[in-house]
N, C-alpha and C positions, 0 to 999 in steps of 0.2 A: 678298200676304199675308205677316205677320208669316213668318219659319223658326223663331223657340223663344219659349217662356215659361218666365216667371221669374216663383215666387211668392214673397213675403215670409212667413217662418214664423210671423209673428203673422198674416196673413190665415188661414193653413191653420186657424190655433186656435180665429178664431173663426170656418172655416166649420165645423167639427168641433162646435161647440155651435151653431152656428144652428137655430131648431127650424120655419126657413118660408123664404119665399123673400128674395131679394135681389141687390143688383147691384152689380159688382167694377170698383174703378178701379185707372187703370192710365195708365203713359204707354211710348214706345216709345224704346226704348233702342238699343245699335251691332249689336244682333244679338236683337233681337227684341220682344215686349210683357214687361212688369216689373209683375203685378199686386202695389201697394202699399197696398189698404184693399178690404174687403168692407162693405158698407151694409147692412143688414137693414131690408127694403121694399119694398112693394109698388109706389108712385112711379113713374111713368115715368120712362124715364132723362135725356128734354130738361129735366127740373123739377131732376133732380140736378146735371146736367151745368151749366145755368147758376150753381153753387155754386164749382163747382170751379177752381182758378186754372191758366191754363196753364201748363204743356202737357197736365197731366191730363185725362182723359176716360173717360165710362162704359164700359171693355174686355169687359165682358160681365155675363153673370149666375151666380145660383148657387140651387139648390133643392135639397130632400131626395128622394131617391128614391124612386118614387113616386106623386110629388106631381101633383094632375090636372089643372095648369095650371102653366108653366114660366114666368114675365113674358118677352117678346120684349122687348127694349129695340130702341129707333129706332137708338141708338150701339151698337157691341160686335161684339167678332169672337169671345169665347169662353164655354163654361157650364160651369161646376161641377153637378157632382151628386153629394151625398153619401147614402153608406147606413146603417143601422141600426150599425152597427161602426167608426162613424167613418173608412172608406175614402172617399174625394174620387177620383170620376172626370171627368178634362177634355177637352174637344169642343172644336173646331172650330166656328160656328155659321153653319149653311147659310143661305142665303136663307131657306127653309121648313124647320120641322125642326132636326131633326140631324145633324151634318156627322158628321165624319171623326172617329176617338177618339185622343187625341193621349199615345202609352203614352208618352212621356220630360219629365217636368215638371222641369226644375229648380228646386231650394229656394235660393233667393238665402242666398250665404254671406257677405254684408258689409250693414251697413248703405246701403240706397239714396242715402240723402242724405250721405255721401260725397266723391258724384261728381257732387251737385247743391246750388245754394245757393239758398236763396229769398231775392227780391230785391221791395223796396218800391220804387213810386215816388208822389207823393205832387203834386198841383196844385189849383189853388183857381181857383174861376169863381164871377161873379154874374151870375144870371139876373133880370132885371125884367119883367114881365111883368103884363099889367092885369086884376083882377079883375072877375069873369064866364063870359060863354061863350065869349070867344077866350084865357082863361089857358091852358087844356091847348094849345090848336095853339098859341100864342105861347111857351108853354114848350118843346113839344119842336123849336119852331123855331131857338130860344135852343142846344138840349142841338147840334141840328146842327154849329150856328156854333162850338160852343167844339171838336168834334169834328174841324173842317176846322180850325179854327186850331191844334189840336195834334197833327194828320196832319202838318199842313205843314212846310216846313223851316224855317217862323219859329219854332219850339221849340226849345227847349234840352232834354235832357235829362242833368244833370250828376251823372255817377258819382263815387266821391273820386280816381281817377285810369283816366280814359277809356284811357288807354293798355296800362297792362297787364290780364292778366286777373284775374278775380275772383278764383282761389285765393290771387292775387300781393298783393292789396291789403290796406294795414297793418292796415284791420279783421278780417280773415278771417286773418291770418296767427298762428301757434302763437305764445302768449306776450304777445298783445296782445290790448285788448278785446274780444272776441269777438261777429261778428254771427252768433248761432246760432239756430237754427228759431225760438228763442222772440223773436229779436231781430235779422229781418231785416236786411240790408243795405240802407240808404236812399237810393234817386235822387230825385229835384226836378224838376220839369216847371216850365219857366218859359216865358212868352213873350217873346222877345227884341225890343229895341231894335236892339242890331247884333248881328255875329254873334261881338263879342267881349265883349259885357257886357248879360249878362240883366237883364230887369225883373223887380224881385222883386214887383209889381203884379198881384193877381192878374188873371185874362179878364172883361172885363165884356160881356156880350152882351145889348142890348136888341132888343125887337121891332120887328120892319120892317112894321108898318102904321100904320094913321092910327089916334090915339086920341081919343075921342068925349070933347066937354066934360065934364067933372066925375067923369071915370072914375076908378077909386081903381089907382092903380099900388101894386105890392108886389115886392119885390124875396126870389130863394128865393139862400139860399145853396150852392152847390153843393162839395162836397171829394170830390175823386177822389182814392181809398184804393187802387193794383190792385197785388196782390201774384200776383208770379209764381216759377216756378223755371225756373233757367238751370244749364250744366254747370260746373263749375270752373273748367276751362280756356278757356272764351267770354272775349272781349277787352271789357271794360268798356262800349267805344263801340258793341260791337257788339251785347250783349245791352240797351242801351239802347234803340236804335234800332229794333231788332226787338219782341224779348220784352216787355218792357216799352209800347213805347209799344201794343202791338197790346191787351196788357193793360186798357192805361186805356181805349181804343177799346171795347172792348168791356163795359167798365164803362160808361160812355156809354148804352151801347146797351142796359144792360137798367137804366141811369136810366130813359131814355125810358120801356120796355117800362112799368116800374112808375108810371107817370105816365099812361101812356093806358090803363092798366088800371085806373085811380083812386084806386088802392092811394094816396096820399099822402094822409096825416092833414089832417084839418082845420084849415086856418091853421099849418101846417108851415113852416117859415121855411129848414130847411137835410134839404137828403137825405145822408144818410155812412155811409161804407162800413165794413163793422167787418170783421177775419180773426179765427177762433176757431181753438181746435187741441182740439177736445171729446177727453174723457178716451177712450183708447183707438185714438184715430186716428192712423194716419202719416203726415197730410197736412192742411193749412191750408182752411175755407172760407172761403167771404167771399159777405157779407150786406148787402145796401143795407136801410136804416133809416131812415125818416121822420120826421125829429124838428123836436119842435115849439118854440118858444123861450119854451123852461120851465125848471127844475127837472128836474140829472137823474132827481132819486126820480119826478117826474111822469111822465117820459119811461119809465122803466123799464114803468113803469104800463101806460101807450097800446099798449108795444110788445108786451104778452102774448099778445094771438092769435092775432101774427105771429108768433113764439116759440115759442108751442105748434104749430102745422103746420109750420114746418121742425123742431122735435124731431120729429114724426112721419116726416117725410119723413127725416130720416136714422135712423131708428131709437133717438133719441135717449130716455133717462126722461125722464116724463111731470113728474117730482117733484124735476127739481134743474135751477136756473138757469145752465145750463152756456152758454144764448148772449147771455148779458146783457150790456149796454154795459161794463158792470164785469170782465168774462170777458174782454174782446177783447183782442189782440195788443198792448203798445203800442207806439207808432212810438218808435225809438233816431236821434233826428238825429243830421247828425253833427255834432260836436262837443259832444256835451250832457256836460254835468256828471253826474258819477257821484257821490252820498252820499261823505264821507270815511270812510274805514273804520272810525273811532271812532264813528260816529254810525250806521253801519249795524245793525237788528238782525238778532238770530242767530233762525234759522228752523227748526223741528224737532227742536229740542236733544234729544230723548229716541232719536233715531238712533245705534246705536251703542252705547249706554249697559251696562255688563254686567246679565247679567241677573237676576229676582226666584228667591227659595230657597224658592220652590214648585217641589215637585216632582209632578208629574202636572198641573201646573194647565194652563186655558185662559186666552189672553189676547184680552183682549177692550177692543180702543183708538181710539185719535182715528183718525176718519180725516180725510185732507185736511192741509194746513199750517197753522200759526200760528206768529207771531211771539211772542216770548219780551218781557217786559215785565215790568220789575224794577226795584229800587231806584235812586235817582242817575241814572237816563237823564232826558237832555236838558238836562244842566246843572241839575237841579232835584232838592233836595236833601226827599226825604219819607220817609228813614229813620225809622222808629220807627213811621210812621203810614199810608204810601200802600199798605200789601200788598195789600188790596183795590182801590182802585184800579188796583194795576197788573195783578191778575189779571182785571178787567173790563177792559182792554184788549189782555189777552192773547183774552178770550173774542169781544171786538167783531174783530180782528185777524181769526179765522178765519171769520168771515161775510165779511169783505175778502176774504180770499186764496178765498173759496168763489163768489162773486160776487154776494151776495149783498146787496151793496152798493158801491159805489164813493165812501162817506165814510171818511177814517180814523179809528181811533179818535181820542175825545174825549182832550182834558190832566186836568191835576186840577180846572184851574177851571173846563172844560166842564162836567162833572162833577157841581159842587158846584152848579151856576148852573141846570142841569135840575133839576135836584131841587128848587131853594129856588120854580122855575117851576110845578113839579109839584104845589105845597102839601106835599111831604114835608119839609122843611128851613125853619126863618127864614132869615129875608133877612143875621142875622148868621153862619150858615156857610158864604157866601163869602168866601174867604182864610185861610177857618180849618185847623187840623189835626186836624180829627175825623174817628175813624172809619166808615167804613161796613160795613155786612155785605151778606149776600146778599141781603133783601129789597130793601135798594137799589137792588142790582145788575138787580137784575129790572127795578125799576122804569124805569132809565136804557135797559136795551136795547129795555126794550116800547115808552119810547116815541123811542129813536131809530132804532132798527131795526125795529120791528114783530113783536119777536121774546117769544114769550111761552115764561115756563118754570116748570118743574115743581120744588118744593121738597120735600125731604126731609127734617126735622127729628130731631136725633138728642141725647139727655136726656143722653147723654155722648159725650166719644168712645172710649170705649171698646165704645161699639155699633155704630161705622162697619164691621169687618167682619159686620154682618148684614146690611148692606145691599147686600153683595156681588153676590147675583143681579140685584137692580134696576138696580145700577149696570152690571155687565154688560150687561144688556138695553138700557140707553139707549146704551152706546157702540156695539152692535151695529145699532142702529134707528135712533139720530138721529145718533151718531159726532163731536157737539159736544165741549169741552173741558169741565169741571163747577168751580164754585169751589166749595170746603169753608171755612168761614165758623165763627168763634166764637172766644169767649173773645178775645183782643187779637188775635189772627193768621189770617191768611185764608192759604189756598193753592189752584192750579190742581190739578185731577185728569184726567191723561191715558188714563187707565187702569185694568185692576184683570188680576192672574193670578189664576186662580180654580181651585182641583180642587172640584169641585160634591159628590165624596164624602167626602170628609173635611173641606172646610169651610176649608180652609186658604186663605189670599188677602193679595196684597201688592197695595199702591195704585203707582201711577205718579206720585208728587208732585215738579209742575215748581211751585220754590220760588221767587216775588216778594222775598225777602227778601236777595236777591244784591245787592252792589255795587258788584263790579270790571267793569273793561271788556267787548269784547263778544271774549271769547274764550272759545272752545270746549272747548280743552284743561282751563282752569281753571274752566268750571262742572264739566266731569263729575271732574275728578279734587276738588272740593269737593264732589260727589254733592247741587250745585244743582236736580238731572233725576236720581232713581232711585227703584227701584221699594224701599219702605219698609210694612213692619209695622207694627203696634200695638207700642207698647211700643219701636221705634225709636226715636233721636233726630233732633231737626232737625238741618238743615247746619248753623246756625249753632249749633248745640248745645242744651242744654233739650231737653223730653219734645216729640214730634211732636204730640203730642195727649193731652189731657186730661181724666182720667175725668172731673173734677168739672166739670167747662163745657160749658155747651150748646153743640150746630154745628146749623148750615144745611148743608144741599147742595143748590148750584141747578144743575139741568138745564136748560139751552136747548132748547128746542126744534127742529127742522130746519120751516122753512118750508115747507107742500108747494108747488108748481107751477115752472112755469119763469120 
């Protein structure tokens, strides 16, 4: 048995709000268990456990004091039990029962990952296999074969330098690209020709029986995604050969699982493995997905009731797309091309920013990221005319970055060309430089994103601070980005400070009407992204808004389900 535990003080916090039961991961460190995520769930723990990448695993459970069933996990050697006062008491868990009470818990005083790196390896197999009733056994006879072929020693597993260890290597090193949680480490599972030069070919494995005349053969595509963690100082070759390849093996093996349990979609062409890092977690899952060869939008579709039971099984809301294709990890090869840094956009520019001269107010803001989208990006010159376009692709950007989709925003001529589709527009304003407003803007997201929203109309702007509370309540509720629309100028609204007793309220306007590079220093010191009053002026000078002109204000809506 373990001699100590070690908990992470973000598990403590959310066992201290847990208000039912649930089960604690963990993995075993130089001197003891290191519990690193608390799950809120009833779930047995073998349904969790196949989530989790190694070396983690279910270390025990946790309940409120109490409570007249504790869940017994099949994994785990410890229980939390928390009381009315937010005290956490830890056990020991016996065979039957209640073990021993364990009065010395240490709070982990460094970040876990550290002293751990998560490491991708990444291989490609095709499975043929003939439809009927011998596809399933001729499939998982197939998942066998590719399993012994990258057991064996005819595999390559190529780290970027086998030799030294992982802390040592130029990606992981301070100062250079960084492969960090969000952007593991990448190994290559190849099968080899010699044992000096891999095929980059993927495995093909067909079935070993006779096939009856006029049988329809189909061939499924198989990618093996297995992400694992390894310690820093582990020797390249060595967490290849272990961690890793056991990894993919076991990914293998609950392909198969999911295959003789029928789970694959109908006429599925490719099964793929996706890792998430869902908001709050300090540790990666990973998801086998049955996809079919469609259309991601299609695919997103199929995948929702698979979606919804692992949101439940980790405790995940009911009401945000947190494990969608769009959501997952992406793979960092190596050598991939990074955006030049003139062409990268800037991400949450209102970070930072000083602040609104409301005094007493409440602020009530975006939540989630968006990408800032503004005059003169992309070589493409729509000064005087694109502000609304570019704040519908600042608004489409955070349904991206929310996962809400994995198309990026539309150009201008996407744009114009939906619309003139739509019957809103003649066929002569594509190429043109007309403006749009909000209504457009609706139109273009409901029908490329299925995104529907709510408009505001206001006879001046000088009535925009009455609309304070409403506008609050939608960044508190839906947390979308809002354009304010009219007269020749459209703007993004991230925000509002609000005192609810005296009425006083500054807006968060992130302003499309910038044109310099993508530097941070000189939007905010041009107050591009600041929180502005009525009666303010624009950054680029001129009244922000104007009594005598009508505005829109469109609210997005937040999509419910996962």
């Amino acid at each position: 048995m373990a001699s100590s535990l070690t908990v992470l003080p973000e598990v403590e916090n959310v066992l201290r709000s847990a208000k039912g039961p649930g089960l604690l991961v963990g993995l075993e460190g130089d001197h003891g268990i290191i519990v690193i995520g608390a799950i809120a769930t009833k779930h047995a723990a073998g349904d969790v456990q196949e989530l989790l990448p190694i070396p983690l695993a279910v270390a025990g459970s946790f309940d409120r004091a109490g409570a007249a069933k504790t869940p017994s996990p099949t994994l785990g050697l410890v229980a939390a039990e928390i009381d009315d006062k937010g005290s956490i008491t830890w056990r020991w868990l016996a065979t039957a029962g209640r073990g021993d009470l364990l009065p010395h818990v240490q709070t982990a005083a460094s970040d876990w990952r550290e002293e751990w790196v998560a490491v991708r390896a990444t291989a490609s197999a095709s499975l043929t296999y003939v439809r009927g009733q011998e596809a399933s056994k001729a499939t998982l006879a197939a998942l066998g074969g590719v399993g012994s072929q990258l057991a064996s020693a005819e595999t390559l597993y190529l780290t970027p330098d086998a030799s030294q260890s992982l802390a040592d290597m130029p990606s992981l090193r301070e100062g250079a690209p960084q492969a960090s949680w969000d952007s593991p480490l990448h190994v290559m599972a190849y099968p080899c020709l010699t044992s000096e030069r891999p095929a980059l070919a993927p495995v093909v494995i067909t079935p070993q029986h006779k096939v009856k005349p006029g049988a329809e053969i189909h061939t499924a595509r198989l990618h093996l995604d297995a992400l694992c963690y390894v310690r820093r100082d582990t020797p390249g070759a060595l967490a290849a050969y272990n961690a890793v390849r056991q990894s993919i093996l076991e990914q293998i093996a609950g392909v198969s699982l999911l295959l003789s349990r029928g789970e694959q979609a109908a006429g599925a062409a490719t099964i793929q493995a996706y890792h998430f890092l869902p908001p709050g977690f300090q540790h990666h899952v990973s998801l086998l997905y049955p996809l079919a060869a469609s259309a991601r939008k299609a695919e997103e579709a199929a995948l929702a009731e698979r979606r919804a039971a692992i949101h439940a099984m980790l405790g995940l809301p009911s009401d945000r797309p947190l494990l969608r294709i769009a959501r997952a990890v992406p793979i960092e090869a190596p050598g991939a091309m990074l955006p030049a840094p003139s062409t990268r956009r800037l991400a949450d520019v209102h970070v930072g920013i000083a602040p609104s001269r409301v005094k007493g107010g409440t602020q009530h803001l975006v939540q989630g990221s968006y990408l800032y989208y503004h005059y003169m990006q992309d070589r493409f010159n729509d000064s005087g005319w694109g502000c609304a376009y570019r704040s519908l692709q600042t608004l489409w950007s955070w349904f991206l970055e929310a996962g809400y989709t994995s198309t990026p925003p539309p150009d201008h001529a996407a744009i114009q060309t939906m619309l003139v589709m739509l019957g809103d527009k003649e066929p002569s304003f594509r190429g043109s430089k007309q403006w749009i407003g909000a209504v457009e803007l609706g139109f273009v997201l409901d029908e490329g994103l299925g995104v529907q929203c709510k408009v505001l109309p206001l006879a001046s702007g000088a009535d925009l601070p009455d609309k304070a509370a409403e506008l609050a309540h939608h960044f508190d509720m839906q947390g979308t980005p809002v354009m304010v629309g009219g007269g020749v100028l459209a703007y993004t609204l991230l925000g509002v400070d609000w005192n609810e007793s005296t009425g006083e309220v500054a807006f968060l306007i992130l302003d499309p009407h910038y044109t310099g590079g993508e530097d941070l220093k000189k939007v905010h010191a041009g107050q591009w992204v600041a929180w502005k009053q009525y009666g303010d002026k624009a950054a680029a000078g001129g009244k922000l808004l104007h009594a005598d002109a009508f505005y829109n204000i469109l609210c997005p809506q937040r999509p419910l389900g996962v």
